[in-house]
N, C-alpha and C positions, 0 to 999 in steps of 0.2 A: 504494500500500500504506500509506504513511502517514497521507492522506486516512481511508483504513476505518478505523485503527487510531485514530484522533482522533475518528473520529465514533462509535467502538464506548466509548470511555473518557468522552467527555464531550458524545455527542448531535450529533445533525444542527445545524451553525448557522444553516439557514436553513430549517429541516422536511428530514421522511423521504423527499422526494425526491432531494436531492442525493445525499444516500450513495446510495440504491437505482440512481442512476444513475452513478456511480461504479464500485461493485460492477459491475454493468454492462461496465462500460468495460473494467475488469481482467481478466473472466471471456471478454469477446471476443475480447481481446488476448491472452491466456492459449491460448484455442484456434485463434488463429489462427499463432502461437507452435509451438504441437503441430504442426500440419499443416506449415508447413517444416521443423520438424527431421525429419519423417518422411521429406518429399522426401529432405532434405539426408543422411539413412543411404542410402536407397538409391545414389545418387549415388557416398556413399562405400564403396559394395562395390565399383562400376565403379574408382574412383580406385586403391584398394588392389590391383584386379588387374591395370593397367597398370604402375603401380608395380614391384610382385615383378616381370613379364614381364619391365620396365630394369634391375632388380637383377640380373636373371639372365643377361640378355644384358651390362650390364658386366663381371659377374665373369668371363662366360667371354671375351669381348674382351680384356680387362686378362690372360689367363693367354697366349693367343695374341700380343699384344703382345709381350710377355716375351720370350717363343721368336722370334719375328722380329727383335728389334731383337736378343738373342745373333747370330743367325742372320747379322744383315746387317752385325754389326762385326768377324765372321772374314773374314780376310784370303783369296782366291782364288790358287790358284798361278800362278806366273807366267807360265808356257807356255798358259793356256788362252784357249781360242779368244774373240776379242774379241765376237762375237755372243751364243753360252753365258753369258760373263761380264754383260752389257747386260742379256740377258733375265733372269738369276738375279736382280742386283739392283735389276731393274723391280718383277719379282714378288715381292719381301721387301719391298721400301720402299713397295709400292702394298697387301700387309696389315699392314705395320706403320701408315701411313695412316688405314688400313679402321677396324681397331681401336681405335685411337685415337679416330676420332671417332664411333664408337660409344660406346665411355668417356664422353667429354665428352658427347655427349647425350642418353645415360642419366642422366647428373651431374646437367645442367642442365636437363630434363625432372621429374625426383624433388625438389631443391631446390624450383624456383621456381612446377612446377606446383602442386604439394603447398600451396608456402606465397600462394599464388594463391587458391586453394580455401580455405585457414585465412582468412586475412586480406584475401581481395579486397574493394572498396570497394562492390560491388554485390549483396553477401548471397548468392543462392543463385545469380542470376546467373553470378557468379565463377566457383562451383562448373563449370557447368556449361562453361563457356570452357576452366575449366584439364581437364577429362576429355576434349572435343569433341576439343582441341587436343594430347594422350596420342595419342587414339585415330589422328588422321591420321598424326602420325611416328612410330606403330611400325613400321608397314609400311617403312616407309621408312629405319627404324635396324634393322630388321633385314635387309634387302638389303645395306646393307651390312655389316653381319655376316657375311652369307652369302659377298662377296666377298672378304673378308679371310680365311675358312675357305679356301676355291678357291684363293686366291692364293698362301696359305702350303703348302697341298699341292703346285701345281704346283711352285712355288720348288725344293721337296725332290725333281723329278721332275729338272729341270734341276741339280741341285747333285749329286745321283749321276752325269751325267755330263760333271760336272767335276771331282771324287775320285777316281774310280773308272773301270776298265776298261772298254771297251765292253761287254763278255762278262757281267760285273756288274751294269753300269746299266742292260742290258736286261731282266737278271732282275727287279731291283727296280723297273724303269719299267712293268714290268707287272699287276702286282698293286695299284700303288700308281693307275693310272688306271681303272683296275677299281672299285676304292674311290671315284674322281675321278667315274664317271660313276653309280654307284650313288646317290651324296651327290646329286647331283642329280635322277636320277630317284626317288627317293623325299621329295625336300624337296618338288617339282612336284608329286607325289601325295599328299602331307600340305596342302598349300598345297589342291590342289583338292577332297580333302575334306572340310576342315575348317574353313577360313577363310568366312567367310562374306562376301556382297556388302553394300554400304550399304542396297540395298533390302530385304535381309531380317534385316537387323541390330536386336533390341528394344533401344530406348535407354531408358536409366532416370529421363528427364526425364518428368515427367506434365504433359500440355498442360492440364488440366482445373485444375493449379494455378498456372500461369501470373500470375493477378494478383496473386499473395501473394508472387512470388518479385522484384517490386522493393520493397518493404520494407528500409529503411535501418535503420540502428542506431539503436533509441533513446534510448541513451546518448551518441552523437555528438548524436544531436539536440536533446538538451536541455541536457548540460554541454559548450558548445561553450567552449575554451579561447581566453581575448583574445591575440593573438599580437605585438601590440605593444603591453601596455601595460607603465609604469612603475611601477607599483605592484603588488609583489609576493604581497604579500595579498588581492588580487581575483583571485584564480584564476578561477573559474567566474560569467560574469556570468549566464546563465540559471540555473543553479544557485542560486546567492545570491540570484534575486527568487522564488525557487518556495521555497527555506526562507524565507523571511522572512515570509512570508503566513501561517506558521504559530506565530513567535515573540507 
């Protein structure tokens, strides 16, 4: 840009070819510019929608959390049956578990994929590492989710008859696996509706633009920072010989 701008103010220095090739140069570069940030939106619609998916699965993990860890630091009476007791606090401590590392890699999924995709060192590449890499541990942060829902249900099925009378616990043991197996047959029939297989999944990478997506920074590539030198005032040695051609 500053090339045109010198040869628009005081003429081609060497004839009307150089600027014309210049101009050139910027106008390629320009549109070759265009076509990855187009990639690079689409890409980030996928990004944005694994995102919210971990947002929403933390939030509801972190509420479930909550309720189990209350859950598993109430004291059990003392008479009750030493199995009863095992299995209640198998099943509190294996969704307090659950949830938890749902949390943590929702956390650590939104942070670092996110800042993957901003700042990765391979342009649109990154991009595509940190969505590929979303897309395989949802599945997989959300099972266990699911197990940490189940877990915390049962828990409450076994802690009714640990409180409460037999005559009681069977009332409430019944409705409540009622609910236990329903959660499942319908997550099973949501899951086989809706999810789709790898083969028929559209990915938002276009193979057609593939050779423009290794493209480096061109600002790393031309004020490369000297990282050991002693002299303060030489910041940018490419920098400093590309102004100076123009002093």
């Amino acid at each position: 840009l500053k090339s045109l701008w010198l040869c628009s103010q005081f003429g081609p220095p060497n004839g009307k070819d150089r600027c014309l090739g210049k101009m050139l140069q910027v106008y390629k570069n320009e549109a070759i510019t265009h076509v990855s940030r187009q990639a690079v939106g689409i890409r980030l619609m996928e990004l944005d929608w694994y995102t919210r998916n971990y947002d929403t699965m933390a939030a509801q993990a972190a509420m479930f959390a909550g309720f189990a860890f209350e859950q598993i630091t109430e004291p059990v009476p003392q008479n009750t049956n030493i199995w009863l007791e095992v299995v209640y606090v198998c099943l509190t401590a294996a969704c307090l578990g659950f949830n938890l590392c749902v949390c943590m890699s929702c956390t650590a999924a939104c942070i670092f994929g996110k800042g993957l995709a901003l700042r990765g060192p391979h342009g649109l590449d990154s991009v595509h590492v940190a969505v590929e890499n979303m897309q395989k541990e949802q599945l997989f942060v959300f099972t266990q989710f699911l197990l940490g829902v189940l877990g915390y249900l049962l828990s409450h099925v076994v802690e009714m008859w640990i409180f409460f009378r037999p005559r009681i616990a069977i009332t409430i043991t019944i409705p409540l696996l009622i609910f236990f197996l329903a959660i499942i047959y319908y997550v099973i029939t949501l899951l086989d509706q809706l999810v789709l297989t790898e083969t028929k999944t559209i990915s938002g990478r276009i193979r057609a633009w593939q050779p423009y997506e290794r493209l480096q920074d061109l600002d790393d590539q031309v004020y490369q920072p000297i990282a050991a030198s002693s002299n303060r005032d030489q910041l940018y040695q490419n920098g400093r010989m590309v102004s100076s051609t123009y002093k």
